[in-house]
C-alpha positions as CSV (number, residue, x, y, z in Angstrom):
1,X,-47.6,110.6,54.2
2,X,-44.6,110.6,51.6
3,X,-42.5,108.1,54.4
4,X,-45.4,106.0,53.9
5,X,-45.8,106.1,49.8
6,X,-42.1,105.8,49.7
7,X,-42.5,102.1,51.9
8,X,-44.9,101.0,49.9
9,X,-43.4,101.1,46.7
10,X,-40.2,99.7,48.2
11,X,-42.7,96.6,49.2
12,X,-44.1,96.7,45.5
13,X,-40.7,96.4,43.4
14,X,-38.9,94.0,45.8
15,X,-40.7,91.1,44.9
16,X,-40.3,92.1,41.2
17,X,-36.4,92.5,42.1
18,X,-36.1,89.0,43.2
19,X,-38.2,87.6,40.8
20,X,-35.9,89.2,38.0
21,X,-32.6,87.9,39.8
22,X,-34.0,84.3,39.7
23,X,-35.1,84.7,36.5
24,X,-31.4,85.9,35.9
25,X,-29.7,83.1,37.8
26,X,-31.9,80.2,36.0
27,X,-30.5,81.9,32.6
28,X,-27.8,81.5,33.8
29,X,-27.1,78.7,34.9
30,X,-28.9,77.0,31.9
31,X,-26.7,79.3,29.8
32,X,-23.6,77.9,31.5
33,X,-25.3,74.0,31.0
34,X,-25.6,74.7,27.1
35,X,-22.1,76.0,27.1
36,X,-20.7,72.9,28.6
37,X,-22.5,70.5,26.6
38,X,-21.7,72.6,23.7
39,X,-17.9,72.3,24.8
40,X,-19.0,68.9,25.2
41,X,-20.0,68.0,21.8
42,X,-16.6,70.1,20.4
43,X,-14.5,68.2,22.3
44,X,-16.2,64.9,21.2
45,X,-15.9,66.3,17.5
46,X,-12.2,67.2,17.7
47,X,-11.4,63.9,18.7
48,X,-13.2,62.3,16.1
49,X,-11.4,64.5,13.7
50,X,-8.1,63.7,15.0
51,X,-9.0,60.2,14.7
52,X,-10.0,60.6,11.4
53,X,-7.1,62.5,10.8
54,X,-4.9,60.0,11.9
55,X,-6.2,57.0,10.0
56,X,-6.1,59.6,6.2
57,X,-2.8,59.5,7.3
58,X,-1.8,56.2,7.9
59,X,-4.1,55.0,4.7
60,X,-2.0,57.7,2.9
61,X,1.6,56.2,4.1
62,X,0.3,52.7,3.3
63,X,-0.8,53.7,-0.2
64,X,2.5,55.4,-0.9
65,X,4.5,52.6,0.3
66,X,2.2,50.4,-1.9
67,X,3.0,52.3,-4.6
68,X,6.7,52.4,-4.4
69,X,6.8,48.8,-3.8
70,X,5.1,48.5,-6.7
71,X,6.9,51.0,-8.9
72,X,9.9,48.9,-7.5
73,X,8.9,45.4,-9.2
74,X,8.2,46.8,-12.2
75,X,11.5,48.3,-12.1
76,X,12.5,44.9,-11.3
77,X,10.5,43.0,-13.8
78,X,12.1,45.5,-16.4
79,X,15.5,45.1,-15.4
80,X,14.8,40.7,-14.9
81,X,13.4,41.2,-19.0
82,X,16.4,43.7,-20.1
83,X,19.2,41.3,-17.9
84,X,17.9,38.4,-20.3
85,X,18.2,39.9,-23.5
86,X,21.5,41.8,-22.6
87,X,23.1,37.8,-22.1
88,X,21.9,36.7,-25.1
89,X,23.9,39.6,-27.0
90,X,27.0,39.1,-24.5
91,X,28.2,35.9,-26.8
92,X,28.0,38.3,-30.1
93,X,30.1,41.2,-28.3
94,X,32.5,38.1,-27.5
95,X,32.5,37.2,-31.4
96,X,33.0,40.7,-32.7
97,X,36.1,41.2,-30.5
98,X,37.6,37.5,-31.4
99,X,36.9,38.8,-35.3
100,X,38.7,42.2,-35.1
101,X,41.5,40.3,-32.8
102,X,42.1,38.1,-35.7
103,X,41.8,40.6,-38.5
104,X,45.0,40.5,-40.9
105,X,47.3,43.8,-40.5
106,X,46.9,44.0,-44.8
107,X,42.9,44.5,-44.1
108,X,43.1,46.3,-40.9
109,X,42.9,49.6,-42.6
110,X,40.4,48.7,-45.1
111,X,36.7,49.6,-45.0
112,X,35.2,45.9,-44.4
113,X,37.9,46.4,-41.1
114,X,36.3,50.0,-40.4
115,X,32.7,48.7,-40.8
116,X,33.6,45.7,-38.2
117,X,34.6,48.2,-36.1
118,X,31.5,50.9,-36.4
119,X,29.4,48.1,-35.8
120,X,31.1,46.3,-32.3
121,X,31.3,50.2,-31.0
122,X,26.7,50.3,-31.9
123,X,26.4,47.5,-29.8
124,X,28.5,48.5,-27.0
125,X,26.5,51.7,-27.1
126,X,23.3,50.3,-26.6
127,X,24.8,48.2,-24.0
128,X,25.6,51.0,-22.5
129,X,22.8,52.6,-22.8
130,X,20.8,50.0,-20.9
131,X,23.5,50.1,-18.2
132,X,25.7,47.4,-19.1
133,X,29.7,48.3,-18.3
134,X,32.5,46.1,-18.7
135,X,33.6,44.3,-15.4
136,X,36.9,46.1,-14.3
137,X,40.2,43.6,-14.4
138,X,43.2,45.6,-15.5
139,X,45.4,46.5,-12.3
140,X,42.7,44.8,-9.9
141,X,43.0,41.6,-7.3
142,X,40.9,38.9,-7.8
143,X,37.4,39.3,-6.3
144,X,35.1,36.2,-6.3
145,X,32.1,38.6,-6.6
146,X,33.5,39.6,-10.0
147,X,35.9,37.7,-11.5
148,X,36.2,34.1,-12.1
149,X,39.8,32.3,-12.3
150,X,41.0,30.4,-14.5
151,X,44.5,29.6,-14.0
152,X,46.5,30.7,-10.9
153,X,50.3,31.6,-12.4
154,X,53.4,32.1,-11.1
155,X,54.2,35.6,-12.9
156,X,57.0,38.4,-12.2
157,X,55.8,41.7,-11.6
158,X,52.4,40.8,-9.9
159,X,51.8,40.3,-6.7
160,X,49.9,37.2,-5.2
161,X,46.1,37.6,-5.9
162,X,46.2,40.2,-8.9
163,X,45.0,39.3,-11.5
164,X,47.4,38.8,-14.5
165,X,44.8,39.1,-17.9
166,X,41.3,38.3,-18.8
167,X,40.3,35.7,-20.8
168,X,36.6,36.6,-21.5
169,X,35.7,40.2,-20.7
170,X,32.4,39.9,-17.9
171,X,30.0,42.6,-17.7
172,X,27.2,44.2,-14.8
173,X,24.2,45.7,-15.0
174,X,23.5,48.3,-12.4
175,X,24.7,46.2,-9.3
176,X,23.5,42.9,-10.7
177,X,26.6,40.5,-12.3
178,X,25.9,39.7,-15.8
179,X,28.6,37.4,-16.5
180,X,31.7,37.0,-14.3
181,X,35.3,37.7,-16.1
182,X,37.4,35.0,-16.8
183,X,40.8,35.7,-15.5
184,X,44.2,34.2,-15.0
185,X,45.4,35.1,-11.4
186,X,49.0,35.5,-10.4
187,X,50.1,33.3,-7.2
188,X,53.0,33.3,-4.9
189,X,56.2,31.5,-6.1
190,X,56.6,28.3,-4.7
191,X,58.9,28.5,-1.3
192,X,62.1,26.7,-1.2
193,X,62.3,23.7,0.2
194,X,65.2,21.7,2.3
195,X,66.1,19.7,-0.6
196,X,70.1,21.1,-1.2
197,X,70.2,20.8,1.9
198,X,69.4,16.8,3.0
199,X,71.1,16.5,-0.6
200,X,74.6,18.0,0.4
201,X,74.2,16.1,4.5
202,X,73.8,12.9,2.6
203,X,77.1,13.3,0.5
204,X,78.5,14.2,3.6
């Protein structure tokens, strides 16, 4: 009689047991089908966010080289306006040094000279201030880019090219040329020529 019970309950919780492992299986499985769509919907949001990513940052660069282009003309503008004004003042640099060149040795000590003096050194400090130097001549060769010649001289001591004294001082700003110097340029001596010698064949 217990061999019996003991069948019959078998029969009674194996349908239950199969019923629970499909149940199981379906949960699963639909389990598994969420998870994929979810990992699904992630990757479809991390490349959306990379995109996005990507275009911040290419709106980013293209906003920072719009700003430094910008920040460049004005620096441009700035230096166009102060290049103006600097040439205008040029000529009254040019007068000072012709006035303390030509100032009598009797007054050179005196305070008018002194003053002359304070005042040409003011403007050569807010010329330097804005960046203006004096074009470099003294020992140099003659560059087109700087200098401008004048006379080409045959002169001892200095070698072909060199340039022998400056005639109006030129000036830069930055890397832009104010005003050229003025120079006198030394040349080579002029070769000798055949002349003593057709003279001395003819006497012959």
């Amino acid at each position: 009689m217990d061999n019996r019970a003991e069948t019959e309950v078998d029969r009674e919780e194996t349908p239950q047991t199969e019923a629970e492992e499909s149940d199981r299986i379906g949960q699963q499985e639909s389990e598994e089908t969420e998870l994929k769509t979810l990992r699904e919907e992630l990757d479809r949001s991390q490349a959306q966010a990379a995109e996005y990513l990507d275009g911040w940052q290419r709106t980013r660069a293209e906003f920072s080289n719009f700003r430094k282009r910008q920040e460049t003309e004005r620096a441009q503008i700035v230096a166009f306006a102060n290049a103006g004004l600097v040439r205008k003042l040029l000529p009254v640099n040019d007068d000072f040094d012709r006035a303390i060149a030509s100032v009598p040795d009797d007054v050179s000590e005196s305070g008018w000279s002194e003053g002359i003096l304070l005042i040409k050194r003011k403007l050569e400090s807010v010329l330097e201030s804005e960046g203006v130097l004096p074009i470099e001549t003294e020992g140099k060769d003659f560059d087109p880019r700087y200098h401008e010649a004048v006379t080409y001289e045959e002169v001892e001591g200095f070698d072909e090219g060199q340039i022998v004294g400056v005639i109006q001082q030129g000036f830069m700003l930055g890397d832009q040329v104010l005003r050229p110097a003025l120079v006198r340029v030394a040349k080579a001596p002029a070769t000798l020529t055949n002349t003593d010698d057709t003279d001395s064949d003819d006497k012959e």
